[in-house]
N, C-alpha and C positions, 0 to 999 in steps of 0.2 A: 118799906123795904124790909124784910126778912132776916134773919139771919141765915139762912141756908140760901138767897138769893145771894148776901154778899159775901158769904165762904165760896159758893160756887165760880161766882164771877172773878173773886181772888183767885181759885184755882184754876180756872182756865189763862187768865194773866198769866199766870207765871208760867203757865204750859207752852204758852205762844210765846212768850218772852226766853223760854229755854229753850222750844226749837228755831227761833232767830238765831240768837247766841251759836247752837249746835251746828247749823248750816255756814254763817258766815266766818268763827275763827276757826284760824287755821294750828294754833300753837295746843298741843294736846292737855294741858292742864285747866285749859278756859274750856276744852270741851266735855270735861271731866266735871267741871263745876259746873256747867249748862244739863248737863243728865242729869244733875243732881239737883237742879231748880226743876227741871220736869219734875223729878219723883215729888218731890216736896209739895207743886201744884197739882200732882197726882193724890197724893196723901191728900191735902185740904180741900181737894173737892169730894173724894171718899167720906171725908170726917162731917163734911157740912150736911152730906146727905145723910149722913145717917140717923138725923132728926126727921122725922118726914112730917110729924104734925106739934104743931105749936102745943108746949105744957105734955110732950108725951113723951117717956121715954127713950132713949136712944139704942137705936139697934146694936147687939153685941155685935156683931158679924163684920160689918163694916172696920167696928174699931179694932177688933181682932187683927183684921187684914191690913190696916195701916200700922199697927206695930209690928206683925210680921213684915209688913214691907220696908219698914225701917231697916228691920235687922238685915234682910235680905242687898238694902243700898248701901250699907256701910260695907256688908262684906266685898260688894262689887267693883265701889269705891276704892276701896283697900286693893282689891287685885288688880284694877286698871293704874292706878299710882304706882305698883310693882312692877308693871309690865312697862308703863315710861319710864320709870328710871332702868329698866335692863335696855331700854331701845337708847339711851341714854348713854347708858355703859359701851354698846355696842357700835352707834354711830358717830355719836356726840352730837346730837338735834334733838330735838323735841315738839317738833313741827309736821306737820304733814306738808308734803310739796314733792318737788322732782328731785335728785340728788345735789343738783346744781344750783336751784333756789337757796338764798339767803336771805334772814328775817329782818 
């Protein structure tokens, strides 16, 4: 087994395991951490491929774009965690539901 066989198969893991996560809670800071295990099995299957032959160097391009994507999920992160604490401020929940559901 390869290394870009088991970065990849980690990267899709966690892609599947963050859209679980993203579909079933309901409280907006576990869905905030669930994108952010997508990005990351995003990131690791970007980074695994970007070997593509045993002993050969690795493509700049790829790695490029998973530190721009880095930067790109913190900044999103950051604006999604501002935007629940104002819905926070605002209603006093942190959950997605009906007005009348309680957690």
């Amino acid at each position: 087994m390869t290394s870009v066989l088991v970065f990849a198969l980690a990267g899709v893991g966690l892609i599947v395991l963050g859209f679980y996560a993203l579909l079933v809670q309901r409280h907006l800071l576990r869905k905030v951490l669930a994108f952010n295990v997508i990005s990351s099995g995003i990131f690791l299957l970007l980074a695994g491929l970007a070997r593509r032959a045993p002993g050969a160097e690795p493509d700049p391009v790829p790695q490029a774009m998973v530190l721009t994507g880095i930067v790109v999920a913190v900044a999103a992160t950051a604006l999604a965690l501002a935007m629940i604490q104002a819905l926070r401020a605002a209603t006093g929940r942190t959950w997605l539901g009906d007005d009348g559901d309680e957690e």
